[in-house]
C-alpha positions in Angstrom: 9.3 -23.0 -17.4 6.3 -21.1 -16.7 2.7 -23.3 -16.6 -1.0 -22.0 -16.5 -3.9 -23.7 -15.2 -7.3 -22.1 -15.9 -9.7 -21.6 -12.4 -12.9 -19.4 -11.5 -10.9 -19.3 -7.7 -9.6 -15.3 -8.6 -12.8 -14.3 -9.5 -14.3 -15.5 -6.8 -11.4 -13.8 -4.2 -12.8 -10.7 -6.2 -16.4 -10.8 -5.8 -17.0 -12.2 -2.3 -16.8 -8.7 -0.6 -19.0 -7.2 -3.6 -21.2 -10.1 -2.4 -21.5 -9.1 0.5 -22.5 -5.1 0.2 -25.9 -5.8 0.0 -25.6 -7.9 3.3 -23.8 -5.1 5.1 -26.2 -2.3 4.0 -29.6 -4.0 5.0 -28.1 -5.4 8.2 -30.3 -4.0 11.0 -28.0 -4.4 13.7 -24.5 -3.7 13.9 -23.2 -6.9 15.0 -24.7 -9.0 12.3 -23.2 -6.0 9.7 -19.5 -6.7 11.5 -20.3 -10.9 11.0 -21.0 -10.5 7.5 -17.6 -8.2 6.9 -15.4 -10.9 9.0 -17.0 -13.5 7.1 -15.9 -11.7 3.3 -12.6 -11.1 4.9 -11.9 -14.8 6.3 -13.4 -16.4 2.7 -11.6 -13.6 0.8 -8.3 -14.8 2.8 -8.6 -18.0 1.9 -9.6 -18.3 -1.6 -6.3 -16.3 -1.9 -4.1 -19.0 0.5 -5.9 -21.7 -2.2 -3.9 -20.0 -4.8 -0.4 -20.0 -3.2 0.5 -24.0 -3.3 0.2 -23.3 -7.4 2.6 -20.5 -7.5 4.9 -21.8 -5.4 4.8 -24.9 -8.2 5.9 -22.3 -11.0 2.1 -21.7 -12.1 0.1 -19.0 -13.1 -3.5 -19.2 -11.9 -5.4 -17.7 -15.0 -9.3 -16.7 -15.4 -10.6 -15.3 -18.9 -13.3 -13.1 -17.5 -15.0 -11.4 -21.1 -13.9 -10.5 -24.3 -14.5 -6.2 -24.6 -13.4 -6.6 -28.4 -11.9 -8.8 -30.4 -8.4 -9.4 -28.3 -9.1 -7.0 -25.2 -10.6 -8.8 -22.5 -11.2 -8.6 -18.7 -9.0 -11.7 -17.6 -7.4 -12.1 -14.4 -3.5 -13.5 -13.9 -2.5 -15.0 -10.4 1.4 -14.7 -10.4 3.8 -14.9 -7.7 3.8 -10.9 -7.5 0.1 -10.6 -7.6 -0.3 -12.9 -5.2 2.0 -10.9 -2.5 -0.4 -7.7 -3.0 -3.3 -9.8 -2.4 -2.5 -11.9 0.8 -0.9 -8.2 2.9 -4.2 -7.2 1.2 -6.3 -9.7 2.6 -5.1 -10.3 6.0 -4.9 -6.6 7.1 -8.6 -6.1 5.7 -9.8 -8.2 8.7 -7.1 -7.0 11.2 -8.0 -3.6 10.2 -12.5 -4.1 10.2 -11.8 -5.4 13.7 -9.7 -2.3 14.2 -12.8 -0.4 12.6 -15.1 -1.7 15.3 -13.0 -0.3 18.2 -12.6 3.3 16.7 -15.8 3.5 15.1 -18.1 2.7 18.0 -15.6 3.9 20.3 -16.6 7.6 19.0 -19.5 7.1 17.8 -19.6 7.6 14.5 -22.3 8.2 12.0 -22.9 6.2 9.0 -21.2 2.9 9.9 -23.3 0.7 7.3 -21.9 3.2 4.7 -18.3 2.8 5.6 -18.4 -0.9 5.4 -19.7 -1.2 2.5 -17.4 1.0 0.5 -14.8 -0.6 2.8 -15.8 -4.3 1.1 -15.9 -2.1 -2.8 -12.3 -1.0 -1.9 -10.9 -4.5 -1.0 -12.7 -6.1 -4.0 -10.9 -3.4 -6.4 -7.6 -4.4 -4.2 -7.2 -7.7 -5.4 -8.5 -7.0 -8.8 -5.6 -4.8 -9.3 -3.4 -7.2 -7.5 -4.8 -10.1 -10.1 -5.2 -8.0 -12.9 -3.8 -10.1 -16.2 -3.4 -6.6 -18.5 -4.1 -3.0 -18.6 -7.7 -2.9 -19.3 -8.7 -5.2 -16.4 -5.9 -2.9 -14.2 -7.4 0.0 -15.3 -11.3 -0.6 -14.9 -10.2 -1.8 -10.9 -7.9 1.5 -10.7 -10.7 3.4 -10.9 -13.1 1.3 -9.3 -11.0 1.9 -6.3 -10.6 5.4 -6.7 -14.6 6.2 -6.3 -15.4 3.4 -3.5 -12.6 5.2 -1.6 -13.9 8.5 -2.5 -16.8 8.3 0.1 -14.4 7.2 2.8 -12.4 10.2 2.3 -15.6 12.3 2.7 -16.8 10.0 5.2 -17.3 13.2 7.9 -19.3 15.6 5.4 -18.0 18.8 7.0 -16.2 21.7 5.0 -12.9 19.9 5.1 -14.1 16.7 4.3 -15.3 17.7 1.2 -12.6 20.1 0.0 -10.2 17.2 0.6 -12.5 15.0 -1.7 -12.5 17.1 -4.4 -8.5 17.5 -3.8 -8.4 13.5 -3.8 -10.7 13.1 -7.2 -8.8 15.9 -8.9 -5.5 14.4 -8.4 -6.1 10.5 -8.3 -8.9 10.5 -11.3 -7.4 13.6 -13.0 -4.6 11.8 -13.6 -5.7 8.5 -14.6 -8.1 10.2 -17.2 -5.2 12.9 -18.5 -2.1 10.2 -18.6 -2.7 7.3 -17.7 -5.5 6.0 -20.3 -3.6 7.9 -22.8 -1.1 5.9 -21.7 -2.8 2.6 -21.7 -4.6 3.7 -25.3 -1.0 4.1 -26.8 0.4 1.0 -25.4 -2.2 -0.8 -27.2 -2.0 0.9 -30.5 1.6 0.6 -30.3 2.4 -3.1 -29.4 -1.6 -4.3 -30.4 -1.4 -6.2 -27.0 -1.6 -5.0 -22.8 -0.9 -8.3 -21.4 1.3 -8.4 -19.0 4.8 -10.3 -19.5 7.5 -10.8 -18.3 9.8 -9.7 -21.0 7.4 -7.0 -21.9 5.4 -6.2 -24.9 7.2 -2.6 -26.3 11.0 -3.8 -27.2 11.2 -3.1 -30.6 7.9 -1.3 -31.0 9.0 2.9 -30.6 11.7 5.3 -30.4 13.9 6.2 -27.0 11.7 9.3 -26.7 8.3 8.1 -26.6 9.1 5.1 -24.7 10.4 7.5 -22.1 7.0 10.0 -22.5 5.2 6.5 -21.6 7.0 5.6 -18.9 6.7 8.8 -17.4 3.0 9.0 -18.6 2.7 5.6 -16.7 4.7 7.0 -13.3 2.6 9.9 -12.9 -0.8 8.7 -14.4 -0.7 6.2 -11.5 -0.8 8.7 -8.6 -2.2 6.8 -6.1 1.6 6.2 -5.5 2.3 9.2 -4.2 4.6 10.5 -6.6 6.0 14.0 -6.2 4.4 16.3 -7.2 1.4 14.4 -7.5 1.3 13.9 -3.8 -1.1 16.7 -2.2 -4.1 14.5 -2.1 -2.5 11.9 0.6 -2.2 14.6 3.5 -5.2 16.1 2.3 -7.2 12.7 2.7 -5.7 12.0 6.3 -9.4 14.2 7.6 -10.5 10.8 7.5 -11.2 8.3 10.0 -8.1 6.9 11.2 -8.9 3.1 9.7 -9.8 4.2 6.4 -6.0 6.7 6.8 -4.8 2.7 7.4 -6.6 1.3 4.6 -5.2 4.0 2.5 -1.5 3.7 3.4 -0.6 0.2 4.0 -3.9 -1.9 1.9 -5.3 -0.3 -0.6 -4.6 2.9 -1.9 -1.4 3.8 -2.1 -0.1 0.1 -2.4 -2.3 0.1 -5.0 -0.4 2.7 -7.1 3.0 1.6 -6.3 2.3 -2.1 -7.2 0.9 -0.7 -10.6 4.1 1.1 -11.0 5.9 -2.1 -10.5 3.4 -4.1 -12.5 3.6 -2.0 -16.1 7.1 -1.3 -15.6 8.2 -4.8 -15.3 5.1 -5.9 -17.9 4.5 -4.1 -20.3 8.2 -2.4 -20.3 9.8 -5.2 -19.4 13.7 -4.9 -17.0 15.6 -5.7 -20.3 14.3 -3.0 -22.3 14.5 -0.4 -19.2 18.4 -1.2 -19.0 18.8 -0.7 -22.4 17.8 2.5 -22.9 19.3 3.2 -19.4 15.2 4.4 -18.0 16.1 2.8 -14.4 18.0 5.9 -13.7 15.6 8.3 -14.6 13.3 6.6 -12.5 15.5 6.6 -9.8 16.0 10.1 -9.7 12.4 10.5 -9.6 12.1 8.4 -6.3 15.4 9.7 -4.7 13.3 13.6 -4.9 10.4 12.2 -3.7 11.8 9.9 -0.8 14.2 12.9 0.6 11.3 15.6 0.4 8.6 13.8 1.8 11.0 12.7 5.1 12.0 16.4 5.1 8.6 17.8 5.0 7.6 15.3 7.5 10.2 16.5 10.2 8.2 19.8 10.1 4.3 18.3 10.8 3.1 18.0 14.2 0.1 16.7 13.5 0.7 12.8 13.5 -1.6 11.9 10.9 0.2 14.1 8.4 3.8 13.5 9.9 2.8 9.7 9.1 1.4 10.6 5.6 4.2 12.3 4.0 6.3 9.3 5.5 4.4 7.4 3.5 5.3 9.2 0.4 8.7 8.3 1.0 8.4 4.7 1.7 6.2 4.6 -1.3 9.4 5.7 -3.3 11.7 3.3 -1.8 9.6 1.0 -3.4 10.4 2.3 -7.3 13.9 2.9 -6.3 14.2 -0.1 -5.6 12.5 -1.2 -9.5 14.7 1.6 -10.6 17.8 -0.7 -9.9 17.1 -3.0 -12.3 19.0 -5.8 -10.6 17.3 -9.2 -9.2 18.1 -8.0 -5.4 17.2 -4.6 -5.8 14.1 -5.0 -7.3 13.8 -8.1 -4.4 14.1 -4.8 -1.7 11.5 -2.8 -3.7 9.0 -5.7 -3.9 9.4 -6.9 -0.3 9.3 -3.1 0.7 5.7 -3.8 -0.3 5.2 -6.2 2.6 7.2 -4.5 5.5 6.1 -1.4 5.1 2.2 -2.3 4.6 2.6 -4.1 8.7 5.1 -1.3 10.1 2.8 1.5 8.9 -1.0 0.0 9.5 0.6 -0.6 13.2 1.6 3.5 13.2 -1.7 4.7 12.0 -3.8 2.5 14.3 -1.5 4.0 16.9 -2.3 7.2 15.9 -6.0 6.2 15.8 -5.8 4.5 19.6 -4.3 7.4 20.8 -6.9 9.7 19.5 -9.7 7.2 21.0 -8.5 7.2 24.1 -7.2 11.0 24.8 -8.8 13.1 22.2 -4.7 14.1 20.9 -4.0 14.5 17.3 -0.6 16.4 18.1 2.6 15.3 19.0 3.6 18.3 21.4 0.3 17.3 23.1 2.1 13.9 24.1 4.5 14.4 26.6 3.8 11.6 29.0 1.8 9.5 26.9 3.2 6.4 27.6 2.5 6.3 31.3 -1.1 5.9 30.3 -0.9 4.2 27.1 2.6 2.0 27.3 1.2 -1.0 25.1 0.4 1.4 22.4 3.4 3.5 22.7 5.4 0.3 22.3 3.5 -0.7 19.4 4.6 2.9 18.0 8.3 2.2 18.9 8.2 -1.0 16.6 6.1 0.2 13.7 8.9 3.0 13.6 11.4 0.4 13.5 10.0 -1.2 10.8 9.5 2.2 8.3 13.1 3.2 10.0 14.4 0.0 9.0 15.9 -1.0 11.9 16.3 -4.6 13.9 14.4 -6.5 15.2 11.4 -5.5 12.9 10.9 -6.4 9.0 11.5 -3.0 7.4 15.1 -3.7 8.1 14.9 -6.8 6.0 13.3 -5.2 2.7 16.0 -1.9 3.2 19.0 -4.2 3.6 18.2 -5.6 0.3 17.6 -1.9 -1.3 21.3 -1.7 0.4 22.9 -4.2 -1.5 21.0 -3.8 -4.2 22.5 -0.5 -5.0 26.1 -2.0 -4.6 24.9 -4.4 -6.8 23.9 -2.0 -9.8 27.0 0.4 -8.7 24.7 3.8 -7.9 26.4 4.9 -5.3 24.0 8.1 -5.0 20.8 5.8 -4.6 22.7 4.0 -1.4 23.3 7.9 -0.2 19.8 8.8 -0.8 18.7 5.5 1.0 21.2 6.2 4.3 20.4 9.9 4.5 16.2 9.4 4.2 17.1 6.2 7.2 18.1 9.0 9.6 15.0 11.3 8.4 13.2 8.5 9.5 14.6 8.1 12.9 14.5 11.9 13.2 10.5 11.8 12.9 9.8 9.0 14.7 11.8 8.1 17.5 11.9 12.0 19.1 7.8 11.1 19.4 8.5 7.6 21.4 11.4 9.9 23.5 8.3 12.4 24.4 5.9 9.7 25.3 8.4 7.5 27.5 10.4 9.6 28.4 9.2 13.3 28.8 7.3 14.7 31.7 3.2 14.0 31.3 1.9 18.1 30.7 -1.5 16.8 30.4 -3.5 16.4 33.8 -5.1 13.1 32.5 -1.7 11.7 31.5 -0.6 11.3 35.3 -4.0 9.3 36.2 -2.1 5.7 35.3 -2.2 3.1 32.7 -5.9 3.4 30.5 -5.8 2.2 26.6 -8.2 2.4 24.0 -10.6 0.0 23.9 -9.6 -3.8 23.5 -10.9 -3.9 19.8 -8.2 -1.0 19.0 -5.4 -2.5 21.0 -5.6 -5.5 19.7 -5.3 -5.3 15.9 -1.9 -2.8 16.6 -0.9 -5.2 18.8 -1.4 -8.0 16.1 0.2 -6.0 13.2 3.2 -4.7 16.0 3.7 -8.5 16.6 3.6 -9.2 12.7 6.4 -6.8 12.1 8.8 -8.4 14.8 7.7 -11.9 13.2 8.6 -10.7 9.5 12.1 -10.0 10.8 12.8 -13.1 12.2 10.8 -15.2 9.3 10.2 -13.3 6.5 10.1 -16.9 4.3 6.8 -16.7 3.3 6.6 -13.2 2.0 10.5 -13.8 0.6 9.9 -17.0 -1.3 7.0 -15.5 -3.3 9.5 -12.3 -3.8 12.3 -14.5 -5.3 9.9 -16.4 -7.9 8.2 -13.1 -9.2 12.0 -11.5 -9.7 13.6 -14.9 -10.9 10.5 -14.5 -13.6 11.3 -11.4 -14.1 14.8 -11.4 -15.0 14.4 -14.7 -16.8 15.7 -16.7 -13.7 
């Protein structure tokens, strides 16, 4: 049986990098600007941590916040899916600032006190998702996130920087605006509640047809997620700097919209009523599209950024296939997916970001060679593919082996197709680009001057997050344990 215990400790996970913005932007030296983001990120880790003994004793950390009108409040809910979000959340948010400081300085960039700070916004509106308790509080952090990550998609200023802003606004606040507070508004009207439960809050409470227009509503409203065809913003947003492409792909952004997905589909929904009216397999359907696509159209970008962005897209999908299942160890796969993916694809990005550090390349016919001056990195690459490939020894191939069995499981034979086929996609686009670097004759005349990385604070973090992904494959407990409470709670386990 499920217990709550009332505590101010997920507020305070929230705030603490909110607290510190005004540090960051009057800090008159870089250095102390960096010490007060590692300090947020170290307290923000481990007010988080604090929480995890109680959920792994079958709690639910609550914190009544305010009362907007009479039974809608901002209140916050520390379950055993929550908290998974918010530790891969808070533990790559200081892997990847320390990343920031290597790329950042390392080129020189201009307005470094103005991408921390929206840096801190973003991680606060993180884990507010992540500990959101219903769809108000979910809602006010959804956006929240969108416009602090608005400025870090514009960060460079140029032409393209802003075109690719007004692409990101129009798709990721379009579409919370147009469907999903319609959405939200109807939920309420309809059940009179948007707490989150477990066994949901609409059984009972509207016809097949509009509880499939909501759940659709609620799919695509959330396009942070990456949904096709709401999914032109991500490869738009890659102009970038590569850390806040990181951020966006394995921390906040996207994560943020799948684990929405996951959230409001399993509480306000609830699995029971999605089998019923048989909803798991539209949903499926929609993710099997957008995970084959997005591999497809990634075989065809020679850019890396974008080759890893509409990977992304796919992963994201494996994540609501996974959901779609509606069995415990299918939904296990999706959840997990969460975690794997987040380590195997920060490690890819900041690859991509090392690389471009160190040799100025953004293309991958422009690495031929690579590897002879950048082998550490270039290994890094080979096991962040692994991971997003899911293949041994890294943790991807833990999450897809339980999307695997998960589709025996629920007997949809076409999902396990879809799953195998986008598999080889993945090795198609990754592994041909370790082959080049290893392998391949160097074509650029810097490439056959011997071994030179990036600078030690952008090796480091991919070497960290590279390491992470071998160590999730060999003890994914942690991560695991939380998985199995929040689906045993889910299905009434």
């Amino acid at each position: 049986m499920e217990h709550s215990v009332n505590s101010i400790v997920p507020l305070l996970a929230v705030l603490v990098s909110i607290a510190v913005v005004p540090g960051l932007a009057s800090a008159r030296w870089p250095n102390v600007r960096e010490g007060f983001t590692f300090a947020a990120g170290v307290i923000k880790l481990l007010l988080v941590i604090s929480l995890v003994p109680a959920v792994l004793a079958g709690q639910v950390v609550l914190c009544h916040v305010v009362e907007v009108l009479p039974g809608v409040a901002i209140a916050l809910k520390v379950d055993a899916l929550g908290l998974i979000f918010a530790l891969v959340a808070s533990i790559l948010w200081i892997v990847t600032s320390a990343y920031s400081i290597g790329y950042m300085r390392g080129l020189d960039e201009h307005s470094q006190t103005r991408y921390y700070s929206f840096f801190a916004l973003a991680l606060s509106a993180t884990i507010g998702v992540a500990f959101s308790a219903n769809l108000l509080t979910l809602y006010l952090f959804y956006e929240m996130l969108s416009l602090s990550t608005w400025p870090l998609v514009t960060h460079h200023q140029d032409r393209e920087a802003r075109s690719s802003g007004r692409k990101y606004l129009l798709y990721i606040v379009g579409s919370s605006i147009g469907l999903l507070l319609p959405a939200v508004l109807i939920t309420y009207g309809l059940a009179g509640t948007g707490e989150f439960s477990a066994a949901g809050v609409l059984a009972g409470k509207a016809p097949y047809w509009l509880v499939l227009v909501l759940m659709l509503m609620y799919v695509f409203g959330l396009a942070k997620a990456g949904v096709m065809p709401l999914h032109s913003w991500l490869p738009a947003a890659m102009v970038a700097p590569t850390p806040v492409s990181a951020l966006l792909h394995a921390v906040a952004v996207v994560k943020v919209g799948v684990f929405s997905i996951v959230r409001v589909l399993t509480g306000i929904f609830g699995v029971g009523l999605l089998a019923e009216m048989d909803l798991g397999l539209v949903l499926g359907y929609i993710a099997s599209f957008t995970v084959i696509v997005a591999s497809l159209i990634a075989l065809s970008q020679d850019e890396l950024k974008r080759r890893l962005a509409f990977s992304t897209i796919g992963q994201l999908s494996y994540i609501i296939l996974g959901l779609s299942l509606l069995v415990p160890i299918g939904v296990t796969g999706g959840v997990l997916h969460i975690v794997m993916h987040a380590f195997g694809k920060i490690t890819l990005f900041f690859c991509a970001g090392a690389i471009f550090v160190a040799t100025g390349r953004k293309y991958i016919s422009q690495m031929n060679g690579l590897g002879r001056r950048m082998p550490l990195t270039l290994t890094a690459f080979l096991v962040g593919s692994l991971s997003v490939i899911g293949l041994p020894p890294a943790g991807g191939f833990i999450s897809k082996w339980f999307l695997l069995v998960g589709t025996m499981d629920a007997h949809r034979v076409v999902f396990m197709v879809v799953l195998l086929v986008s598999s080889l996609l993945n090795a198609a686009y990754f592994l041909p680009i370790v082959y080049r670097g290893f392998f391949k004759k160097a074509t650029e005349p810097e490439f056959q001057m011997g071994f030179k990385e990036a600078p030690s604070w952008c090796l480091a973090p991919l070497l960290i997050t590279a390491f992470c992904s071998l160590l999730l494959f060999f003890y994914p407990q942690p991560f695991l344990r939380l998985t199995q409470i929040a689906v045993a709670g889910l299905f009434g386990g």
